[in-house]
NUROFI-277374 format. One record per residue (C-alpha): residue number from 1; residue in one letter; x, y, z. Coordinates in steps of 0.1 Angstrom, whole numbers, always signed. Layout:
N
+-----+---+-------+-------+-------+
:   k : r :    xx :    yy :    zz :
+-----+---+-------+-------+-------+
: NUM : A :     X :     Y :     Z :
...
+-----+---+-------+-------+-------+
END
This chain:
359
+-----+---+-------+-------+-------+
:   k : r :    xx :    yy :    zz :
+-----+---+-------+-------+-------+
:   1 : X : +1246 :  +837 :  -354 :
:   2 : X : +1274 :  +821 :  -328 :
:   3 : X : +1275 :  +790 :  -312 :
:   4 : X : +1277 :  +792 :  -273 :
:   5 : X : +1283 :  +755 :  -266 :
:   6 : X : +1287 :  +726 :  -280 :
:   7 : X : +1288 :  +689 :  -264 :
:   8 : X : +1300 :  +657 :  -267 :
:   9 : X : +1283 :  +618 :  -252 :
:  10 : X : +1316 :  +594 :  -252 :
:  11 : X : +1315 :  +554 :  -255 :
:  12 : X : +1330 :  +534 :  -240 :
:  13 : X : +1331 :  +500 :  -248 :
:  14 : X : +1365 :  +473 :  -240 :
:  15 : X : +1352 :  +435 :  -251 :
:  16 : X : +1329 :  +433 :  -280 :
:  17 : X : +1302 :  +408 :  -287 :
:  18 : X : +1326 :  +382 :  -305 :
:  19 : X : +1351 :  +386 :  -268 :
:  20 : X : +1374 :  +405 :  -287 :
:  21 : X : +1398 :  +435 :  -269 :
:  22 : X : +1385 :  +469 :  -292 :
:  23 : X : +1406 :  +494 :  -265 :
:  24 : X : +1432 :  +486 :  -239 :
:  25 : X : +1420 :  +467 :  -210 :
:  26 : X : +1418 :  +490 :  -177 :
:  27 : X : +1440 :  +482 :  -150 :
:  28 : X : +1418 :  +467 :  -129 :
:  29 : X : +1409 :  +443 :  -158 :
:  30 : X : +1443 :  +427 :  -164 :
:  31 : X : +1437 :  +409 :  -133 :
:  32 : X : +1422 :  +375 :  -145 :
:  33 : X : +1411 :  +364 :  -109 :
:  34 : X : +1390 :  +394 :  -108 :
:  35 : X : +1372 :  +389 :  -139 :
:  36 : X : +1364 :  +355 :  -131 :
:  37 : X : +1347 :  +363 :   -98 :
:  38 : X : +1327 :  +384 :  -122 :
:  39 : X : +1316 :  +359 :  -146 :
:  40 : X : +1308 :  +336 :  -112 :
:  41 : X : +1284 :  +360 :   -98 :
:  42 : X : +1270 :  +369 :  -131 :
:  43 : X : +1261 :  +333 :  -137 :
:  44 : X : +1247 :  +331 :  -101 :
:  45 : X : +1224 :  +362 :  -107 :
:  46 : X : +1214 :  +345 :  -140 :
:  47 : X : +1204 :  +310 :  -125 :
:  48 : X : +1187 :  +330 :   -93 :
:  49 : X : +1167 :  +346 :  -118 :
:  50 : X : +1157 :  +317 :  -135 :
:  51 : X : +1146 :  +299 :  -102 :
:  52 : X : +1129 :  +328 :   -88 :
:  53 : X : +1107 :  +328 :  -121 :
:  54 : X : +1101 :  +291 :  -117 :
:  55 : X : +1090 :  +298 :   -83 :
:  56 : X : +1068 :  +328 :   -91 :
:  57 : X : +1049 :  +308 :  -119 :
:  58 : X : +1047 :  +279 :   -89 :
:  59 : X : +1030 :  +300 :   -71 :
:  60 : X : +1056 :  +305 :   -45 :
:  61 : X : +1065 :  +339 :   -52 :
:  62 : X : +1046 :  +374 :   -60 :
:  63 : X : +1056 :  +393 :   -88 :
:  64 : X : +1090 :  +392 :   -96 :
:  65 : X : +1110 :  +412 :  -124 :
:  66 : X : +1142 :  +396 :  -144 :
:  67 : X : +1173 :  +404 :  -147 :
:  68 : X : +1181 :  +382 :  -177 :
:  69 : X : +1204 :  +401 :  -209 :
:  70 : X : +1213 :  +425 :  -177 :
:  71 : X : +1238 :  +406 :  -156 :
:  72 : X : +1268 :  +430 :  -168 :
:  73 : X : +1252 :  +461 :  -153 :
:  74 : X : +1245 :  +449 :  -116 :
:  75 : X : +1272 :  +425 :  -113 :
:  76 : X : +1298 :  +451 :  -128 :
:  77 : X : +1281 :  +481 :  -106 :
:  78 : X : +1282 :  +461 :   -74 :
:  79 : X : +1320 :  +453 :   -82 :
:  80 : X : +1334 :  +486 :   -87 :
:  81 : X : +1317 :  +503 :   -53 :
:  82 : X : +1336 :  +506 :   -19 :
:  83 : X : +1322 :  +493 :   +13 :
:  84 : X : +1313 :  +532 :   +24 :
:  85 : X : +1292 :  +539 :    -6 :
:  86 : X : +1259 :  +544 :    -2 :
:  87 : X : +1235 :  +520 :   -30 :
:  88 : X : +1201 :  +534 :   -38 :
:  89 : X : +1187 :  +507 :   -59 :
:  90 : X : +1152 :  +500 :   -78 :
:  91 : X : +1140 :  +471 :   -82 :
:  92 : X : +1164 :  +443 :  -106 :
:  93 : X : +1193 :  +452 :   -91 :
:  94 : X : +1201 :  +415 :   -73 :
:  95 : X : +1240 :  +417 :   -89 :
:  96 : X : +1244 :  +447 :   -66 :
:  97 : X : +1229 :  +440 :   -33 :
:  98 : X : +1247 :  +406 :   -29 :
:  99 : X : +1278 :  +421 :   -32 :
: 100 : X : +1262 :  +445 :    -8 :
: 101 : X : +1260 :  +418 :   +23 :
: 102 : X : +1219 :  +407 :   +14 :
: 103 : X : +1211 :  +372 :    +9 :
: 104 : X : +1191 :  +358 :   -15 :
: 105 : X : +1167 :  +345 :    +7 :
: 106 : X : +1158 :  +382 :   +18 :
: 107 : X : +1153 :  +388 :   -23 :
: 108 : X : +1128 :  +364 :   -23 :
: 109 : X : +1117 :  +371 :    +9 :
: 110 : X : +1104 :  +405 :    -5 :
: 111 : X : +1094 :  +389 :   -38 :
: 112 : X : +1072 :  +370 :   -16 :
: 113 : X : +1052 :  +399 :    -1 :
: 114 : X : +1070 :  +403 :   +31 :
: 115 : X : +1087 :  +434 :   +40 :
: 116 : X : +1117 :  +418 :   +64 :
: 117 : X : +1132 :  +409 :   +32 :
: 118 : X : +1139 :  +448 :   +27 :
: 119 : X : +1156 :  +449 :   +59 :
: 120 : X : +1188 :  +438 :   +52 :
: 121 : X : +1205 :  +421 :   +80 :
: 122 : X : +1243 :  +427 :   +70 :
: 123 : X : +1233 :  +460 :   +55 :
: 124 : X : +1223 :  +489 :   +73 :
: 125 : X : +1232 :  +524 :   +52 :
: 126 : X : +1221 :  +509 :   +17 :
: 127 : X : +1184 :  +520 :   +10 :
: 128 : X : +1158 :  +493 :    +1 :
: 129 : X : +1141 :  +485 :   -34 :
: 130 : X : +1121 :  +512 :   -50 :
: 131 : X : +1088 :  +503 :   -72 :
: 132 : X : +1079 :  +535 :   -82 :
: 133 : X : +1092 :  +546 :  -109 :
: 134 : X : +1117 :  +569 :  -113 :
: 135 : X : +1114 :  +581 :   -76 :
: 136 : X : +1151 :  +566 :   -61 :
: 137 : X : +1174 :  +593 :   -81 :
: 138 : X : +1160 :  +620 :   -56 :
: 139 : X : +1169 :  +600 :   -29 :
: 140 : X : +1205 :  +592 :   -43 :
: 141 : X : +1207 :  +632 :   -38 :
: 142 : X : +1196 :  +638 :    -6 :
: 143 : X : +1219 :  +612 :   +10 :
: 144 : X : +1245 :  +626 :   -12 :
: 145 : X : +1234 :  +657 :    +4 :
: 146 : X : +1241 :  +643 :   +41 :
: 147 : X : +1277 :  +630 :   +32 :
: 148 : X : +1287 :  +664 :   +20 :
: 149 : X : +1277 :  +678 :   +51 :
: 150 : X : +1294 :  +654 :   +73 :
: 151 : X : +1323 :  +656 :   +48 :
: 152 : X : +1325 :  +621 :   +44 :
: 153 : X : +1348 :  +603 :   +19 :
: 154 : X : +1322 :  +583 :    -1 :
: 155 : X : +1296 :  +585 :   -26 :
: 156 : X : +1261 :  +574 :   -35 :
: 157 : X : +1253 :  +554 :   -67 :
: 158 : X : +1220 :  +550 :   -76 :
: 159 : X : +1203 :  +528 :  -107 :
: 160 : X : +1171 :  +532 :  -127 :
: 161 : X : +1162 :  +523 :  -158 :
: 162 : X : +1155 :  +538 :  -193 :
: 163 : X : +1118 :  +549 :  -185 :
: 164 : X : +1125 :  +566 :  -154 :
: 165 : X : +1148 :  +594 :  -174 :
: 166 : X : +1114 :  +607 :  -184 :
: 167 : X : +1101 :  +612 :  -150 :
: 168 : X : +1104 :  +648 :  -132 :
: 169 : X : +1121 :  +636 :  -108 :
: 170 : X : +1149 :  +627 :  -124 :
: 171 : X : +1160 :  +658 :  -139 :
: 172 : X : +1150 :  +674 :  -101 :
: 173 : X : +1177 :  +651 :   -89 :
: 174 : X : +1203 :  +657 :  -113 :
: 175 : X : +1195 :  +692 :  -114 :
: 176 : X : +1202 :  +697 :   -80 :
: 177 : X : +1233 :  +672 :   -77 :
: 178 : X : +1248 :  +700 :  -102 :
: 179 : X : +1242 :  +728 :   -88 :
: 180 : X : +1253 :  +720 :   -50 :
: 181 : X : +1282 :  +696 :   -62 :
: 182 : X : +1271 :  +664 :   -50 :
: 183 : X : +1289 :  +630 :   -43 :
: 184 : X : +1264 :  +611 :   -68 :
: 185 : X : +1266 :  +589 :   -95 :
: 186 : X : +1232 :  +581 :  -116 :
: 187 : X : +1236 :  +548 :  -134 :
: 188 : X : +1205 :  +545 :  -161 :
: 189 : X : +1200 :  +508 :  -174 :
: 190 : X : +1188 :  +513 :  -211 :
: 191 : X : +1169 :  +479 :  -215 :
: 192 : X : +1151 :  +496 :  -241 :
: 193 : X : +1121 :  +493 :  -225 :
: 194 : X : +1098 :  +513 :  -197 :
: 195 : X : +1076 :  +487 :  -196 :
: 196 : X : +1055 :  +481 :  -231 :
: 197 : X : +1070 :  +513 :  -243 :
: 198 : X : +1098 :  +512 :  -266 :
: 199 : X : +1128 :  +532 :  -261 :
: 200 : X : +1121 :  +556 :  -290 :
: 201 : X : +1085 :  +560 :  -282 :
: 202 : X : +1091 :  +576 :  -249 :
: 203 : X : +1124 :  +600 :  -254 :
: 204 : X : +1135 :  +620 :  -287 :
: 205 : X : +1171 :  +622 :  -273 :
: 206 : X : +1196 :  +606 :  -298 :
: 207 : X : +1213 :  +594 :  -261 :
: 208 : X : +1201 :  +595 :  -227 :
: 209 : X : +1233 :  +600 :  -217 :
: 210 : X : +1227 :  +636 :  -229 :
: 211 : X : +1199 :  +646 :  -203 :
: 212 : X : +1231 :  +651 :  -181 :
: 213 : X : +1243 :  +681 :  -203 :
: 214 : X : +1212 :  +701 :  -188 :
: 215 : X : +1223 :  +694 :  -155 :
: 216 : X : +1254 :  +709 :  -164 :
: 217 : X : +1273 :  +671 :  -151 :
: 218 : X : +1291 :  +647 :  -173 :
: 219 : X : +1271 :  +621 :  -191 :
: 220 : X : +1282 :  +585 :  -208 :
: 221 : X : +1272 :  +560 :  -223 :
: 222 : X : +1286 :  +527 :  -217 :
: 223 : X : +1281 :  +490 :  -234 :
: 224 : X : +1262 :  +474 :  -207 :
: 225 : X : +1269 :  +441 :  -222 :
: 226 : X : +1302 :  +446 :  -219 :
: 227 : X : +1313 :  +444 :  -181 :
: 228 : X : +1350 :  +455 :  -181 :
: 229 : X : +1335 :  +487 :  -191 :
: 230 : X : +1308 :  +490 :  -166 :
: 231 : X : +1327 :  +482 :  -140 :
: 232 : X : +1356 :  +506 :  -156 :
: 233 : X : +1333 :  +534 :  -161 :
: 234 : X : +1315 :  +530 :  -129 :
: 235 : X : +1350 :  +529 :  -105 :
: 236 : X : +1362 :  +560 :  -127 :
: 237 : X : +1327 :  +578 :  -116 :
: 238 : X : +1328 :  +570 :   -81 :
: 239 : X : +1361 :  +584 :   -76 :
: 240 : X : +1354 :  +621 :   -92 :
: 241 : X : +1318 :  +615 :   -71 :
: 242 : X : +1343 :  +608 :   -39 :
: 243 : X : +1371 :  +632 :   -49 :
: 244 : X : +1359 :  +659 :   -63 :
: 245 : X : +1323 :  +658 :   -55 :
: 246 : X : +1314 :  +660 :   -93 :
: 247 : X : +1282 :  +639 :  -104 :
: 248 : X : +1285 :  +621 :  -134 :
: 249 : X : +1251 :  +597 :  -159 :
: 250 : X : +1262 :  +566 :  -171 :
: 251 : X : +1238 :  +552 :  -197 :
: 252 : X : +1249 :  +515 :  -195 :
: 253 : X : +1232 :  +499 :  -234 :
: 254 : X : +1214 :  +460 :  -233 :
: 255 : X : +1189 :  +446 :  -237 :
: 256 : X : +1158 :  +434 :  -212 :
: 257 : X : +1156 :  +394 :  -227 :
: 258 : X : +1124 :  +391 :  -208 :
: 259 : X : +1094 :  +404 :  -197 :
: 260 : X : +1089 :  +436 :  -176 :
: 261 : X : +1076 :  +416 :  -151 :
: 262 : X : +1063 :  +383 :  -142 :
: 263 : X : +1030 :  +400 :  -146 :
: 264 : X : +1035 :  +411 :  -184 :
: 265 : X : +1036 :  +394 :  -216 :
: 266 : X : +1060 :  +410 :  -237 :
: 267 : X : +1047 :  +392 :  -272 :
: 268 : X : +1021 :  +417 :  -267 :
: 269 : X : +1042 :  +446 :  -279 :
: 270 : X : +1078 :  +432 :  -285 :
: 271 : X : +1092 :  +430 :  -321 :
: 272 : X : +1098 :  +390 :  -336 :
: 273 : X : +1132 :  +379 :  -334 :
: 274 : X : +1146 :  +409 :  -319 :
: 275 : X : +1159 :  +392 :  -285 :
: 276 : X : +1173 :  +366 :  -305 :
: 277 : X : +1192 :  +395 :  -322 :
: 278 : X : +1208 :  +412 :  -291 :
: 279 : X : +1214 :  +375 :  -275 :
: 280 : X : +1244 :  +380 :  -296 :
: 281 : X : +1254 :  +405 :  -274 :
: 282 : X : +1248 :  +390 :  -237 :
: 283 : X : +1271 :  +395 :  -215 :
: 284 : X : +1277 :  +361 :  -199 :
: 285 : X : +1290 :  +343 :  -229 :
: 286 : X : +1310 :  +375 :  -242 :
: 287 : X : +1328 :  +377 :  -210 :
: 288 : X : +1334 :  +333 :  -206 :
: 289 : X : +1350 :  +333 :  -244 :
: 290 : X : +1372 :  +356 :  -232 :
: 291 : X : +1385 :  +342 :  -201 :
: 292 : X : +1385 :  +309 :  -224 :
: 293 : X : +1412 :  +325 :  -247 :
: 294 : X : +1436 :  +340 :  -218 :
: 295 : X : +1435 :  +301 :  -206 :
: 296 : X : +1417 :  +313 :  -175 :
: 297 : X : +1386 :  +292 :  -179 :
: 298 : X : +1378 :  +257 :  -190 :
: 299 : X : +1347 :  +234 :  -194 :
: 300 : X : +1354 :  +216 :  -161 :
: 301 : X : +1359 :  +247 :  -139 :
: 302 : X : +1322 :  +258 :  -153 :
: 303 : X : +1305 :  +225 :  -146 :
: 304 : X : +1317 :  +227 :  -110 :
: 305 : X : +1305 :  +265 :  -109 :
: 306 : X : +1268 :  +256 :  -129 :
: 307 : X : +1265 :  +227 :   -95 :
: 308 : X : +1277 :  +249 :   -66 :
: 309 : X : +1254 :  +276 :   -81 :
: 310 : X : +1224 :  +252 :   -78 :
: 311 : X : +1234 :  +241 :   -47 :
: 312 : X : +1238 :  +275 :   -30 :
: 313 : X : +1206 :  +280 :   -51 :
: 314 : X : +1183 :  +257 :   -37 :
: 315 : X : +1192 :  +260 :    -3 :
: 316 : X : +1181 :  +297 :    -8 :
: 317 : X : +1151 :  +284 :   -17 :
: 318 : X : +1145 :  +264 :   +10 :
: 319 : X : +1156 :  +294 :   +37 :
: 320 : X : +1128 :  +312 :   +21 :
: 321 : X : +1103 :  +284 :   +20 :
: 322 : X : +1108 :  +278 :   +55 :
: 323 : X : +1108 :  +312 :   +72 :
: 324 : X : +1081 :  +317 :   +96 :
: 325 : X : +1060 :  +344 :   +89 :
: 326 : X : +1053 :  +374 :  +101 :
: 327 : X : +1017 :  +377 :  +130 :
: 328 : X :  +988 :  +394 :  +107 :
: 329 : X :  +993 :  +422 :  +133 :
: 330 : X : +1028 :  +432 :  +124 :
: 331 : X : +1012 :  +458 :   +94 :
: 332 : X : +1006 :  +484 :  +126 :
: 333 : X : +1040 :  +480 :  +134 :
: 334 : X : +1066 :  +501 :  +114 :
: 335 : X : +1041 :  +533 :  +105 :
: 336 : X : +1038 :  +549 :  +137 :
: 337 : X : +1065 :  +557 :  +165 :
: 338 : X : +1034 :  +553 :  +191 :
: 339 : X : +1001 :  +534 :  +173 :
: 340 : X :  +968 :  +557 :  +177 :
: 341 : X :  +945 :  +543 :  +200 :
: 342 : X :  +922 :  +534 :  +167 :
: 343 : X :  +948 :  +513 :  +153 :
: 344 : X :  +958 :  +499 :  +186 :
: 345 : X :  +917 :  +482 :  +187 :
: 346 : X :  +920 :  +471 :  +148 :
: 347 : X :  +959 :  +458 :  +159 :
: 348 : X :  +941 :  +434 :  +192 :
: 349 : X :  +912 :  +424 :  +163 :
: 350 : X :  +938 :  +413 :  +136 :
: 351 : X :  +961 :  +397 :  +163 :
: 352 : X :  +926 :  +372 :  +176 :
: 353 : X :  +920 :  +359 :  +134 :
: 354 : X :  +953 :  +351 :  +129 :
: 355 : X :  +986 :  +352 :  +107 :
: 356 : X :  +995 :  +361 :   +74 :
: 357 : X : +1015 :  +333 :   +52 :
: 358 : X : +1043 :  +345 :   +25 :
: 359 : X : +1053 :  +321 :    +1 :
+-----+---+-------+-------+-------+
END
């Protein structure tokens, strides 16, 4: 017997749970005005979540899914990409796509069952939210695909979570990012849950970081908690996905402090206690003690960030509230370059009972 290969899945982890430095900081990271513009949109995201929940259970929103314990992942993502990147996201990725030029109100426009909110106005090359699961990574590859061919300088990041690494399609997509040498970087958000189904239950792999080694790319894993890292990890990744057109996984580690959905109830299935065990973790806090010890950050500057959060917050709201909606006849618009002469009867029916109210 000889061994043919053997294979390694680094960490990478900067700030630990008590705020304290465990490597040397990155460069982008001893800059202290870019780690508080961080922690502000982190604690943005955070309060947007809890408002759009509020509103959901109000009955003024569809089915919405948090983002709570995951603020590191998105927010640090969204940091590190360049304006010419290409963002294929699924479906809690709010930290990214505000950095991306979409408003909040479009977020809860398509929360609220209407599809304009998933054509963003300021955003044009980014694709929208994906539901299904596990479908986006294939997607992340094909426009990764189109920028090699027009031998563009960029790359395409795309994010899904834990349960999706068991889907076919996402070995497809890494697969054939490694093979053709594509400008793509697959970020997997390890919640530790695909729904009710626990991270062990679903996957044997000691990491999912390791799927990558079949694919033949580089795979990471990353404290998702932990947003110097993220942000480190995922600006490193973009550049060899630019560069060199070498695809790299990033397994980013936290923890989903909610339910999958508003539509779930998470007592169901989820261990006692163990959210108030990784709370210790969170990323918010982690990240405010440490601007608090390099004197960056103090009690007044986060009572005036808490009040222009709600403020930019509930005028979001009230965008969304007061959009008119959409004629019932619009749903025969966006299928079909030229409506069948069927549809175009049904379209003239709809249009004479009336509209169709979001919210």
């Amino acid at each position: 017997m000889k061994v043919v290969a053997r294979f390694e899945v680094p960490y990478y982890q900067y700030l630990d749970e008590n705020s304290q430095l465990t490597e040397k900081l990155p460069t982008f990271a001893k800059d202290a005005d870019s780690l508080a513009a961080m922690y502000r949109l982190m604690t943005l995201v955070r309060l947007f979540d809890t408002k759009a929940i509020a509103l959901q259970r109000t009955g003024k929103l569809g089915t919405y899914p948090s983002i709570r314990g995951q603020e590191a992942v998105f927010v640090g993502v969204g940091h590190a990409m360049h304006k010419e990147d290409i963002f294929v996201p699924y479906y809690r990725d709010v930290g990214v796509v505000i950095q991306r030029g979409v408003n909040l109100s479009d977020i809860l426009l398509y929360w609220g069952g209407d599809e304009r909110g998933n054509c963003y106005a300021n955003n044009k090359q980014d694709f929208p939210y994906s539901v299904p699961v596990g479908s986006q990574p294939l997607h992340a590859s094909g426009a990764a695909v189109a920028l090699k061919y027009h031998k563009k300088k960029a790359a395409v990041l795309t994010i899904c979570g834990d349960g999706a690494t068991s889907q076919g399609d996402f070995y497809e997509a890494m697969n054939v990012a490694g093979v053709w040498k594509l400008p793509v970087v697959f970020v997997v958000c390890n919640n530790q849950w695909a729904i009710s189904v626990s991270r062990g239950a679903q996957t044997a792999a000691q990491t999912l970081a390791q799927k990558a080694i079949a694919a033949g790319i580089p795979g990471e894993q990353v404290d998702g908690n932990d947003i110097i890292a993220v942000h480190h990890r995922v600006e490193m990744a973009l550049k060899k996905a630019r560069e060199q057109h070498e695809p790299v996984l990033l397994e980013m580690l936290c923890y989903r402090q909610s339910d999958h959905t508003t539509a779930d109830d998470a007592r169901r299935y989820e261990p006692p206690k163990i959210r108030e065990q990784e709370w210790k973790k969170e990323p918010i806090m982690r990240l405010r003690r440490y601007l608090e010890q390099i004197g960056v950050w103090s009690e007044d500057q986060e009572q005036a960030l808490l009040a222009e959060c709600e403020h930019n917050i509930n005028q979001t709201v009230e965008d969304y509230l007061h959009t008119p909606p959409q004629p019932a006849e619009s749903m025969f618009d966006y299928l079909y370059a030229t409506l069948p002469k069927a549809y175009q009867e049904q379209r003239e029916l709809v249009k004479k009972i009336g509209v169709v109210h979001h919210g």
